[in-house]
C-alpha positions as CSV (number, residue, x, y, z in Angstrom):
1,X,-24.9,36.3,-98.7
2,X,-24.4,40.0,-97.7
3,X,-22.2,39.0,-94.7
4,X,-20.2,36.5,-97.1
5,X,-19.2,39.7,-98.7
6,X,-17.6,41.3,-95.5
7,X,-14.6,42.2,-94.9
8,X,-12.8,40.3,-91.8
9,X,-13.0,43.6,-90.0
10,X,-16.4,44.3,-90.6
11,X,-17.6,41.1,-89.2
12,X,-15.3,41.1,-86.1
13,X,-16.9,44.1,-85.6
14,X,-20.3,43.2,-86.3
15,X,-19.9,40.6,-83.6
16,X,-18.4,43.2,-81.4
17,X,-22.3,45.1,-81.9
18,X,-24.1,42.1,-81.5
19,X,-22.0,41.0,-78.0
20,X,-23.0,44.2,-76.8
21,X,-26.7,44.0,-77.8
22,X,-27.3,40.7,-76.6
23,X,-28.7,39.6,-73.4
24,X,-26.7,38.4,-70.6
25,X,-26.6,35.9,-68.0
26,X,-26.3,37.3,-64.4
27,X,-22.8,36.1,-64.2
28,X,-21.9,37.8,-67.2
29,X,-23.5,41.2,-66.0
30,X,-21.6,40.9,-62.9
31,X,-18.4,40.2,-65.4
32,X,-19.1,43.5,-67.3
33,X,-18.9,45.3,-64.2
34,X,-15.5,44.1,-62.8
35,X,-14.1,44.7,-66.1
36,X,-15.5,48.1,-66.2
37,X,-14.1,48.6,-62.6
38,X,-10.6,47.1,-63.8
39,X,-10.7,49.6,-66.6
40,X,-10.9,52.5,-64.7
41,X,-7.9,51.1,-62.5
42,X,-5.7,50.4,-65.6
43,X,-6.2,54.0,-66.9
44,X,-4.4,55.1,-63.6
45,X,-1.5,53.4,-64.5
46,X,-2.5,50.3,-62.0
47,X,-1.9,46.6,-62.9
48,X,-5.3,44.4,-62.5
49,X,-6.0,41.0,-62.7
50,X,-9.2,39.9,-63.1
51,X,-9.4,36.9,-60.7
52,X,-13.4,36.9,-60.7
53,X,-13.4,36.2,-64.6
54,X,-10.8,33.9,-64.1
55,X,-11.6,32.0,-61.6
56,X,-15.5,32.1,-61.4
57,X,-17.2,30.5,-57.7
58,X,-13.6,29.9,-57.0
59,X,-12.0,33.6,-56.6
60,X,-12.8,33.6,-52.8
61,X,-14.4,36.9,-53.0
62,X,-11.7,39.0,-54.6
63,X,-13.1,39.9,-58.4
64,X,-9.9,41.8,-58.7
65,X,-6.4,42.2,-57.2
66,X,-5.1,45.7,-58.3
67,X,-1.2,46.9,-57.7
68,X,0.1,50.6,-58.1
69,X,3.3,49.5,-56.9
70,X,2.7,50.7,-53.4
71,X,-0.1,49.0,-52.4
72,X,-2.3,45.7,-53.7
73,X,-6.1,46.4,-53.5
74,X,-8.3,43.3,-52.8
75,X,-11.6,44.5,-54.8
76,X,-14.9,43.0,-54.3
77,X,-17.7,44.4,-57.1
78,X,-21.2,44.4,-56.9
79,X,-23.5,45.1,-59.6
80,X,-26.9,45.4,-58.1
81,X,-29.7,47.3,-58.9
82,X,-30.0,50.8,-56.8
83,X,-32.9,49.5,-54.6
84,X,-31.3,46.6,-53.5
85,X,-28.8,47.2,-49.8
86,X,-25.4,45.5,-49.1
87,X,-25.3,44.0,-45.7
88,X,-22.5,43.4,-43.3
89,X,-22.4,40.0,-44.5
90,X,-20.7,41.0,-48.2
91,X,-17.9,43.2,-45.6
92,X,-17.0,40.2,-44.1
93,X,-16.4,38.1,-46.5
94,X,-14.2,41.0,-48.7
95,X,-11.9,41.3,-44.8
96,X,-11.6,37.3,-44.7
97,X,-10.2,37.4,-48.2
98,X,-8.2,40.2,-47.7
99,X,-6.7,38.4,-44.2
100,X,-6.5,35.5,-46.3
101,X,-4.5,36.8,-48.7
102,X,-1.9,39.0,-46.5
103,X,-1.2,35.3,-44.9
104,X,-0.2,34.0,-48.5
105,X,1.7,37.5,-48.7
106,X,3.3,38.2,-45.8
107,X,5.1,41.7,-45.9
108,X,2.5,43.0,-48.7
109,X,0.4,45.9,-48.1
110,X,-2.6,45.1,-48.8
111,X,-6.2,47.1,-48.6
112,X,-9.5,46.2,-49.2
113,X,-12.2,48.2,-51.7
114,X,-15.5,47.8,-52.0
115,X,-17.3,48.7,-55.0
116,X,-20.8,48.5,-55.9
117,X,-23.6,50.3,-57.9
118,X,-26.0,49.5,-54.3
119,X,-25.8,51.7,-51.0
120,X,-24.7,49.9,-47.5
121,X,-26.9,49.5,-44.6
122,X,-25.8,51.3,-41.6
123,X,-24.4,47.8,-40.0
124,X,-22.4,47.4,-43.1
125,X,-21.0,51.2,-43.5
126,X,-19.9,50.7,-39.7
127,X,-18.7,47.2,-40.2
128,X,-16.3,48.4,-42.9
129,X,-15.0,51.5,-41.5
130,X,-14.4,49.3,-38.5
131,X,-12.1,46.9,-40.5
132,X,-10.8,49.7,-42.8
133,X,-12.7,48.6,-45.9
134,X,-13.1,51.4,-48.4
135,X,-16.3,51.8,-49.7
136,X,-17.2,52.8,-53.1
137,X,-21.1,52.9,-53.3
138,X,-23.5,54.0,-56.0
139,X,-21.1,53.5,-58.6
140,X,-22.9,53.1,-61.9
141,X,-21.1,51.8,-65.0
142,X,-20.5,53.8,-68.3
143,X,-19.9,53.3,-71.9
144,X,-16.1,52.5,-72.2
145,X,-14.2,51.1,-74.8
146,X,-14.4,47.3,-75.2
147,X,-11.5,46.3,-77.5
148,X,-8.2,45.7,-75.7
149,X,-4.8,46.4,-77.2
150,X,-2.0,44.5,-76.4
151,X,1.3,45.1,-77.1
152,X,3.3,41.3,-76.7
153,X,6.8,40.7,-75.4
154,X,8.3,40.1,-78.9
155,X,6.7,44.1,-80.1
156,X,3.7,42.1,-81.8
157,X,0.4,44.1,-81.6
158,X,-3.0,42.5,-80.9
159,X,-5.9,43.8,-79.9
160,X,-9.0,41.2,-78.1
161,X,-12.6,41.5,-77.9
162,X,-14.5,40.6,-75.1
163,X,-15.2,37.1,-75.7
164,X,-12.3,35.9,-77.0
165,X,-10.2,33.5,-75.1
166,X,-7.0,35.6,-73.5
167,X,-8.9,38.9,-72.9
168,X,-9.1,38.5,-69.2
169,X,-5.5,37.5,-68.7
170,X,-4.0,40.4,-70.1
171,X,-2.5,43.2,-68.1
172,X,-3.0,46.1,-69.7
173,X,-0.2,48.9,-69.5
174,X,-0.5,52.0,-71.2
175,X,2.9,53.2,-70.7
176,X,4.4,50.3,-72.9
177,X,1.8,51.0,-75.5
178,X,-1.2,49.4,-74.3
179,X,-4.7,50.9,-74.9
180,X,-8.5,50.5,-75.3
181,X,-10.5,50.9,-78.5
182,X,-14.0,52.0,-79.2
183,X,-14.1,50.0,-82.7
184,X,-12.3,47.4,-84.7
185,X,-11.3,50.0,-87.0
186,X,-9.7,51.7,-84.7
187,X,-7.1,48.9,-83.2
188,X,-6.8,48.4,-86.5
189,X,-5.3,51.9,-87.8
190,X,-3.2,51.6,-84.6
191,X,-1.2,48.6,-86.0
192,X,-3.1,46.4,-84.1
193,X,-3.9,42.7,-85.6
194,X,-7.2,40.1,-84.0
195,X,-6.0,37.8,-81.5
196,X,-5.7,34.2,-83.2
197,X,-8.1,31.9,-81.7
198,X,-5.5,28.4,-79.7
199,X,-7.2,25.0,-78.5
């Protein structure tokens, strides 16, 4: 009955708390982690897509494909726990996708980057600075903000939460308006409306 009494704000984001409370499949863990990742890229002006979220068992090892306009970034991410190692194995299959993807995109210069919250065995730190695979290792996730505010083609605002339908497609780009929030509230006092839900 108390909930029946909410507002439409305070229950998108009471389900915004409870998202974050809840427990998660291991895919969705790993999910969390590229997004955080893909965060950190888009507030550096880069454009990500999130091709792991997207396309699941079939994003042939690139969780994200990031462009600064100079360069594309194949980005394999790796959310393990600290006493885990990466082996050589996880290199490999980040330089086939990157190969692979320089052959559907001839002329595009293209890098690999691997992140992950791990460390590398010796094999695989050599491995990649054979093949010229940056590595990003020990890199633990933060608190960032969850709510993603879109501005659309026509000027409409609308801002996503994390599990509704569109919120991996978007690119977010902060120089035409684009932004994170930490609350409902806060997308809201932006001018920023919830994302209607499409079938």
């Amino acid at each position: 009955e108390e909930y029946s009494h909410l507002g439409s704000s305070e229950k998108y984001q009471l389900a915004l708390d409870r998202y974050k409370k809840r427990r998660k499949t291991n895919w969705e863990v790993g999910i969390e982690y590229e997004r955080y990742v893909g965060y950190k890229y888009e507030m550096r002006g880069c454009t990500v897509r999130y091709q792991g979220a997207l396309c699941g068992l079939e994003d042939m090892g690139r969780d994200l494909v990031v462009e600064n306009g100079e360069t594309t970034y194949i980005i394999q991410c790796k959310r393990w726990n600290q006493d885990k190692t990466i082996h050589e194995k996880h290199v490999f299959q980040l330089y086939g996708s990157l190969v692979e993807w320089k052959i559907r995109h001839p002329g595009c210069n293209a890098a690999g980057v691997f992140v992950t919250t791990a460390a590398l065995s010796d094999l695989a730190s050599e491995v990649a600075n054979y093949l010229e695979i940056k590595i990003v290792k020990n890199y633990q996730m933060e608190e960032y903000p969850l709510v993603k505010c879109n501005v659309a083609v026509d000027g409409e605002k609308i801002y996503h939460l994390p599990f509704d339908q569109q919120y991996d497609r978007l690119f977010i780009t902060p120089s035409k308006g684009d932004c994170y929030a930490w609350t409902v509230q806060e997308a809201e006092d932006m001018g920023f409306r919830r994302a209607y839900r499409w079938s």
